[in-house]
PAPABA-300985 format. One record per residue: residue in one letter; chain; x, y, z of N, C-alpha, C in turn. Coordinates in Angstrom, 1 decimal. Example, Ala and Ser with C-alpha at 12.3 -4.5 7.8 and 13.67 -1.06 7.14 Angstrom:
! residues 2
voba:a&zator:A&neast:13.2&nnorth:-5.7&nup:7.8&caeast:12.3&canorth:-4.5&caup:7.8&ceast:13.2&cnorth:-3.3&cup:7.8
voba:s&zator:A&neast:12.8&nnorth:-2.2&nup:7.1&caeast:13.7&canorth:-1.1&caup:7.1&ceast:12.9&cnorth:0.0&cup:7.9
! end
This chain:
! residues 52
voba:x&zator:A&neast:3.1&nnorth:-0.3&nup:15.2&caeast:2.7&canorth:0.6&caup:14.1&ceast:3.5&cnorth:1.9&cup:14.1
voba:x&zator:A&neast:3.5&nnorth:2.1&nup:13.0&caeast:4.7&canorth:3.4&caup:13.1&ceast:4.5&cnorth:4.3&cup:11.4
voba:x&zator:A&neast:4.5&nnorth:5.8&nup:12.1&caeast:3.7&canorth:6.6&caup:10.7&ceast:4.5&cnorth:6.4&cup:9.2
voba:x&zator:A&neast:3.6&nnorth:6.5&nup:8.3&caeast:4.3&canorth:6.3&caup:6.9&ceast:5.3&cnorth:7.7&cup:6.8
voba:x&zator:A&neast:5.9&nnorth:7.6&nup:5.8&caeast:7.1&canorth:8.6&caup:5.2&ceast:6.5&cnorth:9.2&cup:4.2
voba:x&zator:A&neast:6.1&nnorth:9.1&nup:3.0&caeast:5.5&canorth:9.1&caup:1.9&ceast:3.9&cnorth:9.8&cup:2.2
voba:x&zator:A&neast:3.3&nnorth:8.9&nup:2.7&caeast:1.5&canorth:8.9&caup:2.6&ceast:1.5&cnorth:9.0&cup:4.7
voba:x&zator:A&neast:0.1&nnorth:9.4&nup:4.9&caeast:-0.5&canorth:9.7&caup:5.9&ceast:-1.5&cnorth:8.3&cup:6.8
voba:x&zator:A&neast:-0.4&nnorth:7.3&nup:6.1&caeast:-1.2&canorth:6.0&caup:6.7&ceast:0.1&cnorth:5.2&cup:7.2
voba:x&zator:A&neast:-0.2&nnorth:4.5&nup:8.6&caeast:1.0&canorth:4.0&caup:8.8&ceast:1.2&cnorth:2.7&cup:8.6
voba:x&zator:A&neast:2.4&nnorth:2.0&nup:9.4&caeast:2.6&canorth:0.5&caup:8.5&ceast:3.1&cnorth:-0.1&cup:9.7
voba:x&zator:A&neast:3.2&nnorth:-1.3&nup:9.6&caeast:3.4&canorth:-2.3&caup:10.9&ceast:4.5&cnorth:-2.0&cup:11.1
voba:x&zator:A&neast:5.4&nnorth:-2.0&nup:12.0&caeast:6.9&canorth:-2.0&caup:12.2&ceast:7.9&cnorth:-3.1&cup:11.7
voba:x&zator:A&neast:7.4&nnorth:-4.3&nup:12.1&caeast:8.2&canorth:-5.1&caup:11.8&ceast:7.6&cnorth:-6.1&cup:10.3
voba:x&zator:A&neast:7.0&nnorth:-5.5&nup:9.5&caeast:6.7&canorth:-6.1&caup:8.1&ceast:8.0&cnorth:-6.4&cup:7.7
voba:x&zator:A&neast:7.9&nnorth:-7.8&nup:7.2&caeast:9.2&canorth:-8.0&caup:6.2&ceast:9.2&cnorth:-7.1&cup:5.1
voba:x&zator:A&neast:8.1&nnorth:-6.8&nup:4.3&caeast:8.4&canorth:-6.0&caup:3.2&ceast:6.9&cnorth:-5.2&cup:3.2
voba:x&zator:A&neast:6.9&nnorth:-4.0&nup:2.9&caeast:5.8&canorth:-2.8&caup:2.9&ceast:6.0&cnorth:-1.8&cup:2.2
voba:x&zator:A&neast:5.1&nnorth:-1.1&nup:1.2&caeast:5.7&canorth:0.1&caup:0.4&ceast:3.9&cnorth:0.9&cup:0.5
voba:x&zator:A&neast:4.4&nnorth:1.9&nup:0.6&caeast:3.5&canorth:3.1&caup:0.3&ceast:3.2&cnorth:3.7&cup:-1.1
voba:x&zator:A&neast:1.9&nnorth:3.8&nup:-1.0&caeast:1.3&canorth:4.3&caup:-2.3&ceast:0.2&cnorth:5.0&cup:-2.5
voba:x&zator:A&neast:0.1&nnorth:5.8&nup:-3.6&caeast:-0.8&canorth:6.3&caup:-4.0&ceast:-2.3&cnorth:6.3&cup:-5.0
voba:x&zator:A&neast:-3.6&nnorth:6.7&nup:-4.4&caeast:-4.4&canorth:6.0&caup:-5.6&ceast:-4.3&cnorth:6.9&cup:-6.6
voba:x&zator:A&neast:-4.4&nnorth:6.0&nup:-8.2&caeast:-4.0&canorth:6.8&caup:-9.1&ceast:-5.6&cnorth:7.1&cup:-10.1
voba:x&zator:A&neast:-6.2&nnorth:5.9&nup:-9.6&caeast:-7.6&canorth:5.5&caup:-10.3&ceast:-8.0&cnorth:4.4&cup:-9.4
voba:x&zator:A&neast:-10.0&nnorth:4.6&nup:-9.4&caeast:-10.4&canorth:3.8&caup:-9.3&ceast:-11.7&cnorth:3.5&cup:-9.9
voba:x&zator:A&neast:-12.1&nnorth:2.0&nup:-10.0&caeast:-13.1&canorth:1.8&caup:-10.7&ceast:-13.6&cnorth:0.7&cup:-10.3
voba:x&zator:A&neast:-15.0&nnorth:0.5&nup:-10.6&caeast:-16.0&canorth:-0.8&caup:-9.9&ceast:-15.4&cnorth:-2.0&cup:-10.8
voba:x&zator:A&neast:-15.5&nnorth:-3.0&nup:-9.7&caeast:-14.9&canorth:-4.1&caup:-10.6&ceast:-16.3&cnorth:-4.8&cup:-11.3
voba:x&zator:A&neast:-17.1&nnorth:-4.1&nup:-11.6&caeast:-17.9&canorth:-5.0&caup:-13.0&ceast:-19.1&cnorth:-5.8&cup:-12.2
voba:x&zator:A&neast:-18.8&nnorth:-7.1&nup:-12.1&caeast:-20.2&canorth:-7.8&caup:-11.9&ceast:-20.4&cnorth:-8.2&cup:-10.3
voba:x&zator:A&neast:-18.8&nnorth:-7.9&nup:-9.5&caeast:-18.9&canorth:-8.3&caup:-8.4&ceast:-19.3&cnorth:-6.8&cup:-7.5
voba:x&zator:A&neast:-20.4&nnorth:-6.5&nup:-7.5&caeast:-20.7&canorth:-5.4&caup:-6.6&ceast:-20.8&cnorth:-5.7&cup:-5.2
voba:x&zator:A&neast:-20.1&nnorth:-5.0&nup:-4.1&caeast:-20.1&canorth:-3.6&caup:-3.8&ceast:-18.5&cnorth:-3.6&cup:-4.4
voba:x&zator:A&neast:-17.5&nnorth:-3.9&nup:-4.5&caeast:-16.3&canorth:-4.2&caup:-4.7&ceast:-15.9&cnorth:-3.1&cup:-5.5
voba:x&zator:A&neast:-14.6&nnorth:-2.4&nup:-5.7&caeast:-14.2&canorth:-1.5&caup:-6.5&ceast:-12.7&cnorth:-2.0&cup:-6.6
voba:x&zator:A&neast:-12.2&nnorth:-1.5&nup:-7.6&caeast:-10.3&canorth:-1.8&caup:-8.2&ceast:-10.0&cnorth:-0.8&cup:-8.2
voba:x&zator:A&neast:-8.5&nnorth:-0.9&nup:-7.0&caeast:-7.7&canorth:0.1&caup:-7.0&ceast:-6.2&cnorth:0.5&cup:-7.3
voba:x&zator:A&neast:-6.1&nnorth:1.0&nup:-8.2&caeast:-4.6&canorth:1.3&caup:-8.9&ceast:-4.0&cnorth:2.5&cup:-8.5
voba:x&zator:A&neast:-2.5&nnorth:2.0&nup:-8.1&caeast:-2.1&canorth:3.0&caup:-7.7&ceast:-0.4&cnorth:3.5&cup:-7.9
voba:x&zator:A&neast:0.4&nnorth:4.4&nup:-7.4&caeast:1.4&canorth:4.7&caup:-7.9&ceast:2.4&cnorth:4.5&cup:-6.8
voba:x&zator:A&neast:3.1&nnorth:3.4&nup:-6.6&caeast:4.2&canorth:3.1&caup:-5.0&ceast:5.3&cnorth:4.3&cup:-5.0
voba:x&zator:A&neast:5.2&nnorth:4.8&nup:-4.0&caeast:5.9&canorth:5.6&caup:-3.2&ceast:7.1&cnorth:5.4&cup:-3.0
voba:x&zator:A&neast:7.3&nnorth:4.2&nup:-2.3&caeast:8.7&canorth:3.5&caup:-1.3&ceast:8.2&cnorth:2.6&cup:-0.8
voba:x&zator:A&neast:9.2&nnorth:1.6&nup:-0.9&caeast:9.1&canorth:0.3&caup:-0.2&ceast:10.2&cnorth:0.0&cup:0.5
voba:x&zator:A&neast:9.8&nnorth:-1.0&nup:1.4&caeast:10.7&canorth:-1.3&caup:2.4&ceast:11.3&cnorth:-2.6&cup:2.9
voba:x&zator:A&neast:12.2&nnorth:-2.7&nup:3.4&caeast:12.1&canorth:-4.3&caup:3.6&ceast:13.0&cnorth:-4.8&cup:5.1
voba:x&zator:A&neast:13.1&nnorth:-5.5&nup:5.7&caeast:14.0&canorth:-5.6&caup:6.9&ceast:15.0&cnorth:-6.1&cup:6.6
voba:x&zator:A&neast:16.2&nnorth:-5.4&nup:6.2&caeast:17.6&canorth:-6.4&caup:5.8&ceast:17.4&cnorth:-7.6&cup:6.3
voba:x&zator:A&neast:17.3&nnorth:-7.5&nup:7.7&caeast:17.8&canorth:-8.9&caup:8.1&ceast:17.0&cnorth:-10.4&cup:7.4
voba:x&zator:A&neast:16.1&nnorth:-9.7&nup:6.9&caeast:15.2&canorth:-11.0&caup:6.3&ceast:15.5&cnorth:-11.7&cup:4.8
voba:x&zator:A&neast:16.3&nnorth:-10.6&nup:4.4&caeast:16.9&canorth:-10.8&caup:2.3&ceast:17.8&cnorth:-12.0&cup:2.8
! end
């Protein structure tokens, strides 16, 4: 694990691909309660060369 750049949450180290983001809105998704929908705005993403 290793801290985000962008946001205050961190990310696995060795993820093939991971991007940070922000919530931009949220809202209950309707009929399936407790559940909510979250939309948000990506920060940076990342990816391990070696894996493209």
């Amino acid at each position: 694990i290793i801290p985000g750049k962008r946001v205050k949450v961190p990310t696995i180290k060795d993820c093939v691909l991971s991007y940070e983001c922000k919530i931009i809105h949220e809202t209950d998704s309707g009929n399936i309660e407790p559940h909510h929908l979250f939309f948000g705005e990506i920060l940076a993403a990342y990816t391990l060369k070696e894996e493209i």
